[in-house]
N, C-alpha and C positions, 0 to 999 in steps of 0.2 A: 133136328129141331130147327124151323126158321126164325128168326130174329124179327119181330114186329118193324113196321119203319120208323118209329120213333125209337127206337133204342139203337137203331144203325144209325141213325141221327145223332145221337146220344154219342155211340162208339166214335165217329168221322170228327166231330166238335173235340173228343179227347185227344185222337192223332193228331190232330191240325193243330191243338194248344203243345201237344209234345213237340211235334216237327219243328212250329216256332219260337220252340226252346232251347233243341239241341242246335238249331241253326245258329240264333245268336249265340251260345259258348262256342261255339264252332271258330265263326263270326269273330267272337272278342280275342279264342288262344291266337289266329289266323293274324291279327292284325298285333298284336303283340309279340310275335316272332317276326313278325315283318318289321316293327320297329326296333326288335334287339337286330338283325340283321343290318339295319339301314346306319346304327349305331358303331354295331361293331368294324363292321368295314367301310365305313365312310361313307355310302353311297350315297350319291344323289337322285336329283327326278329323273336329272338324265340316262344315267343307267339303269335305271327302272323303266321310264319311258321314255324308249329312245325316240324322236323325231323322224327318223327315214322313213322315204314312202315305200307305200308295197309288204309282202313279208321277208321276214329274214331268212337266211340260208338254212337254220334248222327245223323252221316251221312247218313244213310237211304240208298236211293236209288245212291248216288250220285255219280258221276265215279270220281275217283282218276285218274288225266292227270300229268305226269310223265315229267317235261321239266328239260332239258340241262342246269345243274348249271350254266353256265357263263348266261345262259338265265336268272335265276332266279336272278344273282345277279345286272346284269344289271336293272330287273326292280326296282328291290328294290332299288337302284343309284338314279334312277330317281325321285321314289317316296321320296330320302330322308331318307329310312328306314337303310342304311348300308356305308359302308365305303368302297372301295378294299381297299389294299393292295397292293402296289407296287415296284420292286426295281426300285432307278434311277440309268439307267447305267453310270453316269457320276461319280455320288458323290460316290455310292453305298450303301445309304442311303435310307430306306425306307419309301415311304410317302404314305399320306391317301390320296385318289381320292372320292370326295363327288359327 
C-alpha cells in the first residue's frame, strides 16, 4: 500500500519534531556531563581548547575547523566554560558577562 504525499508529509513533520527532541536531551545530558567533568577535575578552557596550531598527535584523520573567536567564546558562555570581559560605558568599570 502507498502512502498519499500528504501523509508522508504528515510522517517527515513528525520525525523532524522527534529528531529535534531527542537532539536537545542529547544536547542538555551532553552538556551537563561536560560541566560535572569541568568541575570535578578543575578543568579549564585551556584544557579543553587548547590554543596550538595544526592537529594534535592523536588526531588521526580528523579535520581541524577553524571558527571565529567571538564564535568560540560565545559558545563557551553558554556552556559556562568562560567569562567575557567587558567595559561598562557608564561606570567604566569592567565586568564579567557569564
Amino acid at each position: 500500500m502507498t502512502n498519499s504525499y500528504k501523509e508522508l508529509l504528515k510522517q517527515r513533520e513528525a520525525l523532524e519534531q522527534a529528531i529535534a527532541s531527542a537532539r536537545q536531551q542529547e544536547l542538555s545530558e551532553g552538556v551537563r556531563k561536560a560541566r560535572e567533568l569541568v568541575a570535578e577535575f578543575g578543568l579549564t578552557v585551556q584544557d579543553i581548547f587548547p590554543s596550538g596550531r595544526g592537529t594534535s598527535k592523536s588526531s588521526g584523520n580528523q579535520q581541524v575547523v577553524k571558527l571565529p573567536l567571538n564564535t568560540v567564546i560565545q559558545q563557551q558562555v553558554k556552556l559556562g566554560l568562560a567569562a567575557v570581559r567587558r567595559l561598562n560605558g557608564l561606570t567604566g568599570k569592567t565586568v564579567l558577562s557569564f
